[in-house]
C-alpha positions in Angstrom: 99.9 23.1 -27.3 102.5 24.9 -29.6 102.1 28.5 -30.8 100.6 27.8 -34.2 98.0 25.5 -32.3 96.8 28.2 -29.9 96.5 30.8 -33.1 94.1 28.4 -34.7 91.9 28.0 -31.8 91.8 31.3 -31.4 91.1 32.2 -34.9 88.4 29.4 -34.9 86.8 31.1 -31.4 87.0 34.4 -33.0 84.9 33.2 -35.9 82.3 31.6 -34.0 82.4 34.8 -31.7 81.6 36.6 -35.3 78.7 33.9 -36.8 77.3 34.5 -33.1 77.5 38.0 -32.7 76.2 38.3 -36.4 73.3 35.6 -35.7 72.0 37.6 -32.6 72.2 41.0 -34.6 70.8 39.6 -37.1 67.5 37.9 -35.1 67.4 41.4 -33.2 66.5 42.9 -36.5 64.3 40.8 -37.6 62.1 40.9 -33.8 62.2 44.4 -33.9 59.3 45.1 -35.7 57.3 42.4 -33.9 58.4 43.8 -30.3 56.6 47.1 -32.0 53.5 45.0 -33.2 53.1 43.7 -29.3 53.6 47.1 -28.0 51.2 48.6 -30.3 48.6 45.6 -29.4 48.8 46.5 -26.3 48.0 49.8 -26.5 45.1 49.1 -28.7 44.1 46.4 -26.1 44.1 49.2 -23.2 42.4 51.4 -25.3 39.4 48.9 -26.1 39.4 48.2 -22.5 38.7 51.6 -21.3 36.6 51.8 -24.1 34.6 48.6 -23.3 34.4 50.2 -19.4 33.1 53.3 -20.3 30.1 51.5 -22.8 29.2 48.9 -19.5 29.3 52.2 -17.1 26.7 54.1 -19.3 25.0 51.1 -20.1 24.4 50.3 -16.0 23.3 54.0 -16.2 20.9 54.2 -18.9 19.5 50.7 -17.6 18.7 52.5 -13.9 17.3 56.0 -15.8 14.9 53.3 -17.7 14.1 51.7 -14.7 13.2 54.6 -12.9 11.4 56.2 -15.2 9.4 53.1 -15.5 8.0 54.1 -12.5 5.9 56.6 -14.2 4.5 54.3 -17.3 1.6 55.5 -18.9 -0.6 53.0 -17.2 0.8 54.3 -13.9 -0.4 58.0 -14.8 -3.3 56.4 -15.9 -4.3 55.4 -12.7 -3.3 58.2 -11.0 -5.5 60.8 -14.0 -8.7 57.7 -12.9 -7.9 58.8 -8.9 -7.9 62.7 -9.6 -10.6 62.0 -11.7 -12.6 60.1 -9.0 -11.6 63.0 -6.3 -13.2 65.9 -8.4 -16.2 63.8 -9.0 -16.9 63.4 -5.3 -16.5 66.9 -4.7 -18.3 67.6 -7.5 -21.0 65.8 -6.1 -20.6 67.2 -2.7 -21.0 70.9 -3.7 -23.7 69.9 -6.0 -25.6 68.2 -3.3 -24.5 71.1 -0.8 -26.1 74.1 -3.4 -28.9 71.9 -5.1 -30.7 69.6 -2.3 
């Protein structure tokens, strides 16, 4: 290979070094603003996670302050209003049958 042949491959290397270095600066810049997008999703994405976590963990908590205080349902105080009820009525009973024979 002469002189003039080696200048002409090397030219033609050099220009597909160019188109190349070119094509990959050129699909860089036009990713760029998609790598952000991603990087932003994901950030959002954490964030509704922890957000999503924090609604499940008072939602667990509310659920066991209902359940406990289910406990004490009206119909549950009712019952226990009909047992005091019945108590003062026996010891009504008894001091009235204890001062009036």
């Amino acid at each position: 290979m002469n002189e003039a042949e080696r200048r002409k491959v090397r030219a033609s290397i050099a220009s597909d070094v160019g188109r190349w270095q070119s094509g990959v600066q050129t699909l860089t810049r036009a990713t760029q603003p998609s790598a952000k997008l991603l990087d932003y999703l994901q950030e959002d994405l954490d964030g509704m996670q922890k957000e999503l976590d924090r609604w499940r963990s008072e939602t667990e908590q509310l659920v066991q302050k209902m359940r406990r205080e289910q406990k004490y349902t009206p119909s549950s105080f009712l019952q226990i209003l009909v047992f005091l009820l019945n108590s003062f009525e026996c010891t009504l009973h008894a001091l009235l049958h204890k001062f009036i024979p």
